[in-house]
C-alpha positions in Angstrom: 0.0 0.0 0.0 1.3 3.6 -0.8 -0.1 6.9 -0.4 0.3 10.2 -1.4 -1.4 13.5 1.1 -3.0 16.1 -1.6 -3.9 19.4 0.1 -6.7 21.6 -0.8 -5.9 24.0 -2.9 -7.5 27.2 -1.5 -7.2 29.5 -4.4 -8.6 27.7 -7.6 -12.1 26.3 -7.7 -14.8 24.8 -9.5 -18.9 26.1 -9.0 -21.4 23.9 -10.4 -24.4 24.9 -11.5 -27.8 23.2 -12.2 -31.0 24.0 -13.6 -33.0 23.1 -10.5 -32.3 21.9 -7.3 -34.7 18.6 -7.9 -34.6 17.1 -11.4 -36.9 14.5 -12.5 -36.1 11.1 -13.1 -36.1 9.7 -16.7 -35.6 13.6 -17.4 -32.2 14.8 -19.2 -30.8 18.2 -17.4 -27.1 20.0 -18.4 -25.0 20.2 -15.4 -22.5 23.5 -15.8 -20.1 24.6 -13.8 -17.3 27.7 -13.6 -13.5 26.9 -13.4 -12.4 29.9 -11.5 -8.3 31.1 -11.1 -7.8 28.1 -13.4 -4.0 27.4 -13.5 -3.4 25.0 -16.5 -5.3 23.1 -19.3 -6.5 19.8 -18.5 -9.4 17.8 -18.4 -12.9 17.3 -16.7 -14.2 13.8 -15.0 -17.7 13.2 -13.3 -19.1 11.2 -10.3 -21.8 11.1 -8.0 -22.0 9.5 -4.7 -23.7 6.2 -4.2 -27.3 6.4 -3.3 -29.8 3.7 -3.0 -32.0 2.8 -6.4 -30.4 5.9 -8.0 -27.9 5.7 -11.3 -27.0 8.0 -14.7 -26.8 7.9 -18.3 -25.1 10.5 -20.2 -25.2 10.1 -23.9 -21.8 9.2 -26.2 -20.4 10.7 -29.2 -22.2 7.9 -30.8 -25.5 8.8 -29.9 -26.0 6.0 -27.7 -26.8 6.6 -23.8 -23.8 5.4 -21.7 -24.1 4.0 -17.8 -22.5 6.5 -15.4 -21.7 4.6 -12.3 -21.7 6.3 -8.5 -18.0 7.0 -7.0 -16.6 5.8 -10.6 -14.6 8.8 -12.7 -16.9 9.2 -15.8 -15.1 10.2 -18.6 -16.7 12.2 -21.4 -16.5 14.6 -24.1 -16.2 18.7 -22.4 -18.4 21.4 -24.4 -17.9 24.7 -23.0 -18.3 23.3 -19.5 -21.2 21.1 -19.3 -22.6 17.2 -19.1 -26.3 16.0 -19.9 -26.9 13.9 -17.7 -30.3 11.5 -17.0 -30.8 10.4 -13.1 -33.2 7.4 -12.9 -34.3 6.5 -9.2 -35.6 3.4 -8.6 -36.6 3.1 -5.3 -37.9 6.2 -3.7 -39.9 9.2 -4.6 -37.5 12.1 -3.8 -34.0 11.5 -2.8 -30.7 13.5 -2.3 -27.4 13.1 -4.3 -24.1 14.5 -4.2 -22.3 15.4 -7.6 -18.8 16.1 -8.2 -16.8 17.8 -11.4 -12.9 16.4 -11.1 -10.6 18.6 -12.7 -7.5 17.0 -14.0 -4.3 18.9 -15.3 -2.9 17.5 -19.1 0.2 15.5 -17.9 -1.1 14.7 -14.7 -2.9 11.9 -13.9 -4.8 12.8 -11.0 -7.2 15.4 -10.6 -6.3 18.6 -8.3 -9.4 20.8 -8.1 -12.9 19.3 -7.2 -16.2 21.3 -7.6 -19.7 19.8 -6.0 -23.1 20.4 -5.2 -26.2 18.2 -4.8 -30.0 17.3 -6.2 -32.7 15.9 -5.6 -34.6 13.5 -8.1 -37.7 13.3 -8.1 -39.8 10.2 -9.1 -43.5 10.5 -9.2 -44.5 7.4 -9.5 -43.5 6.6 -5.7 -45.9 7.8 -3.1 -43.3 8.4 -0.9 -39.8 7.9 0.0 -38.9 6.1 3.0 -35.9 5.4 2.5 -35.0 9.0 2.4 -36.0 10.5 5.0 -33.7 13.2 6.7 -35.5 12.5 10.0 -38.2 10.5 11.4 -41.7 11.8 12.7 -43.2 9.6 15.3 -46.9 9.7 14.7 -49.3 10.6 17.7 -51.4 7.2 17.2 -49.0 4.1 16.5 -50.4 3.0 13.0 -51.4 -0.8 12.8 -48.8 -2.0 10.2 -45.4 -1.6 11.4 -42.5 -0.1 9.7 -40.7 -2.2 7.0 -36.8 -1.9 8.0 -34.8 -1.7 4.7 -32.7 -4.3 3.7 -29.5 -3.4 4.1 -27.1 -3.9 0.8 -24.9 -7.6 1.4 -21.6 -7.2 1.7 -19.4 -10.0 0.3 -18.3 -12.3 3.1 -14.2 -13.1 3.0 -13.0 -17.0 4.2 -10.7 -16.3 7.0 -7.6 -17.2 5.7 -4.0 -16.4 6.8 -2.2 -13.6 5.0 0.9 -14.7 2.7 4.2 -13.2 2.8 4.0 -10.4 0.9 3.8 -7.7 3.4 2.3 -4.0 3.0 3.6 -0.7 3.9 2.5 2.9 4.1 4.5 5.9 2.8 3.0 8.6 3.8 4.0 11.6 1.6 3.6 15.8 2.6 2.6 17.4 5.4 -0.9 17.6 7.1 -2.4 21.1 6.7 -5.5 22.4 4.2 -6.1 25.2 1.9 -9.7 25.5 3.7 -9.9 26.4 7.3 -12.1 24.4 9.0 -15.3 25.2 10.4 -15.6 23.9 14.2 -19.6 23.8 13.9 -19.5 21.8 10.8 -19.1 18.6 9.6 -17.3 15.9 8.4 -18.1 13.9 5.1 -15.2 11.2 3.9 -15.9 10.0 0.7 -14.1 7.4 -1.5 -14.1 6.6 -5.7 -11.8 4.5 -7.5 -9.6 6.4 -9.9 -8.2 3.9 -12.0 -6.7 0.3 -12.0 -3.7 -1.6 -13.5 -0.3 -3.4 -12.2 2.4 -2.3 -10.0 6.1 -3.9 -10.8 7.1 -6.1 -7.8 11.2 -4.8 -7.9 10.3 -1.1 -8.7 7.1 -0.5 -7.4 6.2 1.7 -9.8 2.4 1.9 -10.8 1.2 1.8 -14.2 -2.5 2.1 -15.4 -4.4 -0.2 -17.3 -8.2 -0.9 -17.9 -7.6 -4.6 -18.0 -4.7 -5.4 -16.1 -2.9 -8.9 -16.6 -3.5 -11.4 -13.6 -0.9 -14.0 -14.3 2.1 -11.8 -15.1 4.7 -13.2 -11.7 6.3 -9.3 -12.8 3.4 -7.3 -11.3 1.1 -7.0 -9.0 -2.4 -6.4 -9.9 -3.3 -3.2 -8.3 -6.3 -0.1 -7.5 -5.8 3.6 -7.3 -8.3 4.9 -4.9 -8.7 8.5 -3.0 -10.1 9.2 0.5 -11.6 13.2 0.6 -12.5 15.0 2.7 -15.7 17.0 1.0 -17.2 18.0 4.6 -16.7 21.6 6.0 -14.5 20.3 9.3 -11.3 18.3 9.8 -11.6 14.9 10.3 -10.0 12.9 12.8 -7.7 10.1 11.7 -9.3 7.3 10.3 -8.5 3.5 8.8 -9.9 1.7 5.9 -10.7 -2.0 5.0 -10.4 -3.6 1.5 -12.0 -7.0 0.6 -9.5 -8.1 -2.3 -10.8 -10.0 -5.2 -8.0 -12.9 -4.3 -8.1 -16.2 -4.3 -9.3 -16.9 -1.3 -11.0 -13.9 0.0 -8.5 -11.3 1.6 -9.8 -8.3 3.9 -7.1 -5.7 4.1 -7.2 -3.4 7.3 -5.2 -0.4 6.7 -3.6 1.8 9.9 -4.7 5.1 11.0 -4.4 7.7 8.6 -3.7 11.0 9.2 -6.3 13.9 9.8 -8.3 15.4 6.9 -8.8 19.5 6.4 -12.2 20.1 3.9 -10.9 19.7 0.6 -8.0 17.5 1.7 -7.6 14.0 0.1 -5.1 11.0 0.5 -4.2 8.9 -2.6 -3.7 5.2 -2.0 -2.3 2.6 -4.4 -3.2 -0.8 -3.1 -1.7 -4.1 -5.2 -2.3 -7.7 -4.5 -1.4 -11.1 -5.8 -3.3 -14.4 -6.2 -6.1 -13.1 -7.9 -9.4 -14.5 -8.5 -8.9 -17.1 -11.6 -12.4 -15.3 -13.1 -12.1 -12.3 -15.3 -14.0 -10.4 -12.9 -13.3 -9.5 -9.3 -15.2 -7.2 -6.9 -13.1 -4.5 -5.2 -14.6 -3.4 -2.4 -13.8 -0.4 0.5 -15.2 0.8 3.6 -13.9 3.8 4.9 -14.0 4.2 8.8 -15.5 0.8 9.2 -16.5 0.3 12.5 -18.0 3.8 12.1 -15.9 5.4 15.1 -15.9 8.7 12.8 -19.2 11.2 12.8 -20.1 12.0 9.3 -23.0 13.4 8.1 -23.1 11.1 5.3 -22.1 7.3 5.4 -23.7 6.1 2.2 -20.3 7.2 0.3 -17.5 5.6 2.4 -18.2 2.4 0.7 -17.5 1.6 -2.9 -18.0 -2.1 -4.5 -15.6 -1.9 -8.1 -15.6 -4.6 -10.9 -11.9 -4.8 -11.5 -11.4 -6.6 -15.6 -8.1 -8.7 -15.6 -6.5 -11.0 -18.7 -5.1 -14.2 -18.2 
């Protein structure tokens, strides 16, 4: 495991801008947004925090609508600032999401400046929403039927096994410290997206990308690049992570503390592993302050489940 500290950078930032603060669902809307003090050419990514029932399309050069999917960069074609976009919400009436624009200078490859804001869709066809309700009214006479409790998403259950002997280290890189000052009567929101995948070379340790990453090569390592952000108004206090790696068997990684986050600050983490599953496919999954120790005002977008595509 490496990481790399990414202050916020208190000078250059990015608005967004939308049409209406709820959208409809099934209903294309242009999300816009304003680049200001911008210090370099680069480009623009999209993502949205996971929410439940809720997904986009955004339509491709071709025509064709393409699936956007939550804490997952979304590549696509920049016109004077601005994405079409289609929310669809399945399970719920009216419920919040958080959208983000990730700005990404040419000959970098990761982003520096991050702009957000949040809507709500809107889905008429649901009476009401009650899995999105900011807080709960306890009525005057109990009503006859109780309650349904939402199921709660699975989460994939690891085979205790013993770890091998490759072992994992931490290298944590700059100095703690934010370009934001920190409100002491806000809050704190960690969030976490994948930002891309590939291989990392056993005797160098060097990273390099790839959508479909070989599984077999004994030269590399199969690996993730993910961030932790801060996107909250307040610093965080330290926090840990868990990974269940798509090995053969299951593996849950436990990271160690991590240092404090300022709003705006993020850590970048590069996490490789051997013995991967013998299918194509593997689920990558992360929970973020996992025993949930940490007081956020959003927990639906410290965990992330990503498909990761090998070779043979």
């Amino acid at each position: 495991l490496t990481s790399v500290f990414v202050p916020a950078n208190g000078g250059e930032t990015i608005t967004l801008s939308l049409p209406s603060s709820t959208v409809q669902a099934g209903v294309p809307f242009t999300l816009t947004w304003t680049h200001n003090k911008k210090s370099s050419d680069g480009s623009y990514t999209f993502r949205y925090d996971c929410a439940d029932g809720v997904y986009f399309t955004s339509p491709a050069p071709s025509g064709a609508e393409s699936n956007v999917y939550c804490n997952v960069p979304f590549n696509f074609l920049n016109a004077s600032n601005s994405i079409t976009l289609t929310p669809y919400s399945s399970k719920n009436r009216f419920i919040d999401v958080t959208v983000y624009i990730d700005f990404t200078p040419n000959g970098s490859n990761k982003s520096t400046v991050t702009g957000k804001n949040s809507l709500t869709i809107e889905n008429d066809s649901f009476g009401t929403s009650p899995a999105t309700v900011a807080t709960t009214t306890t009525p005057a006479t109990p009503t006859p039927t109780p309650t349904p409790t939402p199921t709660p998403t699975p989460k994939p259950t690891p085979h205790p096994v013993t770890p091998g002997p490759t072992t994992s280290q931490t290298y944590p890189l700059g100095s703690s410290g934010s370009g934001q000052v920190s409100n002491p009567n806000g809050y704190v929101d960690l969030t976490a997206h994948v930002i891309e995948v590939g291989v990392v070379d056993k005797t160098s340790g060097v990273f390099i990308a790839s959508s479909t990453p070989s599984r077999s090569n004994s030269q590399y390592r199969v690996a993730v690049r993910f961030s932790v952000e801060n996107v909250g108004t307040k610093t965080s206090p330290q926090f840990d992570f868990s990974a269940v790696l798509p090995t053969l068997p299951s593996y849950i990684f436990n990271s160690p503390m991590q240092q404090a986050l300022g709003p705006g600050d993020r850590i970048e983490f590069t996490l490789g592993f051997d013995s991967f599953d013998p299918n194509s496919n593997g689920t990558f999954t992360l929970n973020v302050d996992p025993s949930g120790r940490i007081n956020e005002s959003n927990k639906a977008n410290n965990i992330i489940h990503y498909t990761v595509v090998t070779t043979p």
